[in-house]
N, C-alpha and C positions, 0 to 999 in steps of 0.2 A: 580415409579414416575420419570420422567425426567425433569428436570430442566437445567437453562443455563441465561443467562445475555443478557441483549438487544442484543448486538451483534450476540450471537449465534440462536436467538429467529427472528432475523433477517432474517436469510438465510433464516429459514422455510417459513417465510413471502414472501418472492421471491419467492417461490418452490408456493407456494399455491398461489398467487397473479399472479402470470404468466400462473398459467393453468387457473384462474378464467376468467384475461384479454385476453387469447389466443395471446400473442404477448407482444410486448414491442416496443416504439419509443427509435430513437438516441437521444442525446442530443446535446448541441452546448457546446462551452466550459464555458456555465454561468449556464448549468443544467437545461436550458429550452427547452421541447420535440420542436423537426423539427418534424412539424404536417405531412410534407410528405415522413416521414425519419420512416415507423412503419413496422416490423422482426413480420412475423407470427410465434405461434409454432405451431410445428408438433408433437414434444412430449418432454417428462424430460426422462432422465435415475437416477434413483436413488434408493439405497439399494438395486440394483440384479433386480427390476423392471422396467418397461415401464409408462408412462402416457402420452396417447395418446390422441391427439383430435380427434373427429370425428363427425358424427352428423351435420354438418356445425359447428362447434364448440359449441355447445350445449350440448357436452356429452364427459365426460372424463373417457376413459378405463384402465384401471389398469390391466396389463398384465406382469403376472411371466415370466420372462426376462429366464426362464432357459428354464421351459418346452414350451411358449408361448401361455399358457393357460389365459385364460379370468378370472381375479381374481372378478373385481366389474365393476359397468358401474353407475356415479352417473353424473347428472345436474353440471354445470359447477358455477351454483348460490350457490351452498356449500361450494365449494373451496372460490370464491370472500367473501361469509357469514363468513366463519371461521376465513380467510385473514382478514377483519375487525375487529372482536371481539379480535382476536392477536393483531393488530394494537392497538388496544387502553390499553391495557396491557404493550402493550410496552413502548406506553408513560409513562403512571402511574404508572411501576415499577422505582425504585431506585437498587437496588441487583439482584441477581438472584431470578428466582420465577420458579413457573411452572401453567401449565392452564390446568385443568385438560378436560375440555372442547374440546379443540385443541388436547390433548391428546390422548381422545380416536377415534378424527376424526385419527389421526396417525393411531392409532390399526386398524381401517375402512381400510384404505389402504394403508397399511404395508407398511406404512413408519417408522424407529425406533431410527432415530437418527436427531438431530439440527444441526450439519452441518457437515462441507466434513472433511478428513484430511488434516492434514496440511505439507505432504511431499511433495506438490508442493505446485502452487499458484490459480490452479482453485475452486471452491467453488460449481459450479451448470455446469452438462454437458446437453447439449438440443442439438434437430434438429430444426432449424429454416429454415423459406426459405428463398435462398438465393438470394435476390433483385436484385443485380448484375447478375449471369448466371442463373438465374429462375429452380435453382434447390432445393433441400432441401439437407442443409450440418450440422452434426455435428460441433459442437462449445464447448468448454470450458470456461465460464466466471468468473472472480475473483468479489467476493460481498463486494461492502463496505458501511456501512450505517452510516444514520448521526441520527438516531433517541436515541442514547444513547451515548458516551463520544468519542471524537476525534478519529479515527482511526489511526494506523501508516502505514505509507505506506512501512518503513525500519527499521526493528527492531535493538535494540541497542543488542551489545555482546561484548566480545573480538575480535571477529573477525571485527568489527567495530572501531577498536581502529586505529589511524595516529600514526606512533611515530616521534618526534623532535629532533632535536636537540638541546641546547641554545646559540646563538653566545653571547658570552659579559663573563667576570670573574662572577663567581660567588662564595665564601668563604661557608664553610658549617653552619657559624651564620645563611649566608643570607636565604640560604635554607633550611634551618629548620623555619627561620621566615615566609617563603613563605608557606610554606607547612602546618605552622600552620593554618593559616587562615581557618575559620569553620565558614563560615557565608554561608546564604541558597545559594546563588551563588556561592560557594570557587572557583570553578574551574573558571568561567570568573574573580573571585578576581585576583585570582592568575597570570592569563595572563596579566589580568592590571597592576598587580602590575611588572611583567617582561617590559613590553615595558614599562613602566612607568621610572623605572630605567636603561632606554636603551639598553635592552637588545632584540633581534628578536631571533625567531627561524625558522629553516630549514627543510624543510621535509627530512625524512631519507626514512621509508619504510611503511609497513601498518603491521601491527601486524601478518595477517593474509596472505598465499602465495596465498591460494587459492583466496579470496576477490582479490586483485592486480590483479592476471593471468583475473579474470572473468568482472573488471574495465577496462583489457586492450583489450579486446575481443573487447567490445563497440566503445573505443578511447583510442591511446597509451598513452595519454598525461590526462587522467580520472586521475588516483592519483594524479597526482601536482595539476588539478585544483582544485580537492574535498579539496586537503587540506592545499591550501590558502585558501576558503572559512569556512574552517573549524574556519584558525585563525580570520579571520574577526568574524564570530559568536561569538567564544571565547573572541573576544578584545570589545564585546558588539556594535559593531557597528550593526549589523541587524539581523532579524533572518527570516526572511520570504524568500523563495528561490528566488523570484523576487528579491528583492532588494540585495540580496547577488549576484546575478551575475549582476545587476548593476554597484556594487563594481567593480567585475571582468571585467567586460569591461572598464570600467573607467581605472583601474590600469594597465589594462592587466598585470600579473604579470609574465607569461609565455615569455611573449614578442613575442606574436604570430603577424607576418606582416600583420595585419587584414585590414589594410586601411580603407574605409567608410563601410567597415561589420559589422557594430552593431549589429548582433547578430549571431555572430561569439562566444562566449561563452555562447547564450541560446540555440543554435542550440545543442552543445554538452551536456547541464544541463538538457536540455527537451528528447536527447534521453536516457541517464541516466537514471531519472524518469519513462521513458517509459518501459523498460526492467527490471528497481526494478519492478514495476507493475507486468509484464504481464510473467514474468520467473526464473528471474536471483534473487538470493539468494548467500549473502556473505559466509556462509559457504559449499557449494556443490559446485564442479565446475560444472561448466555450459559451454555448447558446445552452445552456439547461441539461439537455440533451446526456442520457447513460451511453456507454459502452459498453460497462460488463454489463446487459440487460440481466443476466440471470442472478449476479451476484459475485460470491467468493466460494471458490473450493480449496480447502485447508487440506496437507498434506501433512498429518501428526507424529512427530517422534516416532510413534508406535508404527507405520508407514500407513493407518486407517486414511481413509478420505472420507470427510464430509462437508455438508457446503450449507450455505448462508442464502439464501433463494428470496427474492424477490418478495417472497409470502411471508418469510419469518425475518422482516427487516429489525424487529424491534432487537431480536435475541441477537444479531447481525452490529448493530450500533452499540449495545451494551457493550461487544465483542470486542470491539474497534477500541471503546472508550476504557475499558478495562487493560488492553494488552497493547498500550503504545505509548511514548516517550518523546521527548526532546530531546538530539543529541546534539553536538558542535561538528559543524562540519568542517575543513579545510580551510581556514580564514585566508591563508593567499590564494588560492585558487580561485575561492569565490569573492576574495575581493570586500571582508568586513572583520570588525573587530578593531581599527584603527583611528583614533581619532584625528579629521583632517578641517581644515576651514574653507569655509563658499560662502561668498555673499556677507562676510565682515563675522560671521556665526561659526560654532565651534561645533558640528557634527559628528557620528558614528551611526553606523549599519552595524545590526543585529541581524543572526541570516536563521532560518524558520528549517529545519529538518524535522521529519517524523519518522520513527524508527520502532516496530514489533520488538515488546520484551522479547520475544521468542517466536 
């Protein structure tokens, strides 16, 4: 029996909803299809197999990827039929479930698993043609759907963690009082309560050398901004990525000679965003280098799919920067939020998650 959670119940849905539709449209950055923006496929690679259109797209072949032998040849209205009956499963699960339905369509065509691994960022590799040079090119695309609980876009860890410093005296009463605080926010408590009794703090380093090295790949100047924005988050003033580099522009706290460049700090937040996306991971170092090559393919409430392609990066970054947030993640688990002392200095770690409104 296989089972898995909207999200991993998801991917399948794209893998079968994409050979049913034979393609997929871009999107604009509000996730409405450009009616003249539509990626044929050519086929899926997935589990050591092939699924290939053929037929004028009426007929989908299943071909053992080793030997290139012809496994099945079924109607493309099976895929779209099963892609349905999931869909509605999906809505009307809560937990993990399994369908046993969908199931044995998998056993049909030796498919055996719900989604990719997670040692990179792609999810579903395909040949699409390519609308620009009128070729057909393999692609890698990262799947994120809104049909079950916010997805993140940046997972929280240790290697996630800013550390500070605290400018201002602090006596160990006070810090034990700080630290006490256990209310469902402690950690913004706790910042509040520092600038509160006039205290600021300093960015030092980032917990992690590699996260730093692969922040500074992008832009030298990535850590100090992430983590001023961090302390804004933390001091409650926003949490939505828009409006925290508002802040940053507003303050410029960098004191970058922006002049009338307002978006002088979203140009570097959106490519940020763009690279958590589509490669870049705080714990591995990372040489420049995508993983999802093709992009994102969005999985809508509505169960529509469309995707973010490599061509319409800009409507792609708008997307990102639009529809993501700072949340708090599990401050013992990842080990911040605490004020502690090293080296004769009064520090705290600030920990960096990114989180889809939806």
């Amino acid at each position: 029996m296989i089972t898995g959670n909207k999200g991993e119940w998801s991917e399948l849905y794209v893998f079968l909803r994409l050979l049913g539709n034979g393609g997929i449209y871009g999107a604009d950055e509000d996730l409405n299809k450009i009616r003249d923006l539509f990626y044929p496929l050519i086929e899926i690679h997935r589990d050591n197999n092939i699924y290939k259109n053929i037929d004028d797209k009426q007929i989908i072949r299943v071909i053992d990827g080793r030997t290139q032998s012809i496994i099945i040849e079924l109607d493309v209205k099976e895929f779209n039929d099963k892609a349905n009956k999931l869909l509605r499963r999906i809505k009307n699960e809560k937990s993990t479930f399994n369908v046993d339905e969908v199931e044995r369509f998998m056993e049909k065509i030796k498919t055996y698993t719900l989604k990719a691994s997670s040692a990179d960022k792609s999810d579903i590799t395909v040949i699409l043609h390519d609308i620009i040079t009128a070729q057909n090119r393999l692609f890698k695309f990262s799947i994120k759907s809104q049909l079950g609980s916010s997805s993140t876009l940046l997972n929280a860890g240790r290697t996630t963690n800013f550390v500070y410093q605290i400018n201002g005296r602090l006596d160990d009463a006070e810090i034990n009082k700080i630290n006490e605080i256990s209310t469902q926010s402690k950690v913004k408590d706790r910042i509040f309560k520092l600038y509160q009794n006039n205290k600021s703090l300093t960015f030092i380093e980032t917990e992690s050398d590699v996260f730093y090295y692969n922040l500074q790949i992008i832009d030298s100047k990535l850590p100090e901004i992430i983590a001023y924005m961090l302390v804004y988050y933390y001091q409650g003033r926003a949490s939505s990525i828009s409006e925290l580099t508002d802040i940053l522009t507003r303050e410029n706290p960098c004191r970058f000679s922006i002049g009338q460049n307002v978006n002088f700090y979203k140009y570097k937040i959106k490519r940020l965003l763009r690279e958590i996306a589509l490669g870049m991971m705080p714990s591995k170092q990372w040489n420049g280098e995508l993983d999802a090559t093709g992009g994102y393919i969005i999985v809508k409430e509505s169960g529509d799919i469309v995707c973010y392609h490599i061509y319409n990066i800009n409507q792609f970054e708008d997307y990102l920067f639009n529809n993501t947030k700072l949340e708090t993640a599990s401050s013992s688990r990842h080990d911040f939020g605490t004020i502690y002392k090293q080296g004769g200095k009064n520090l705290v770690k600030l920990n960096l998650q990114i989180r889809f409104n939806k």
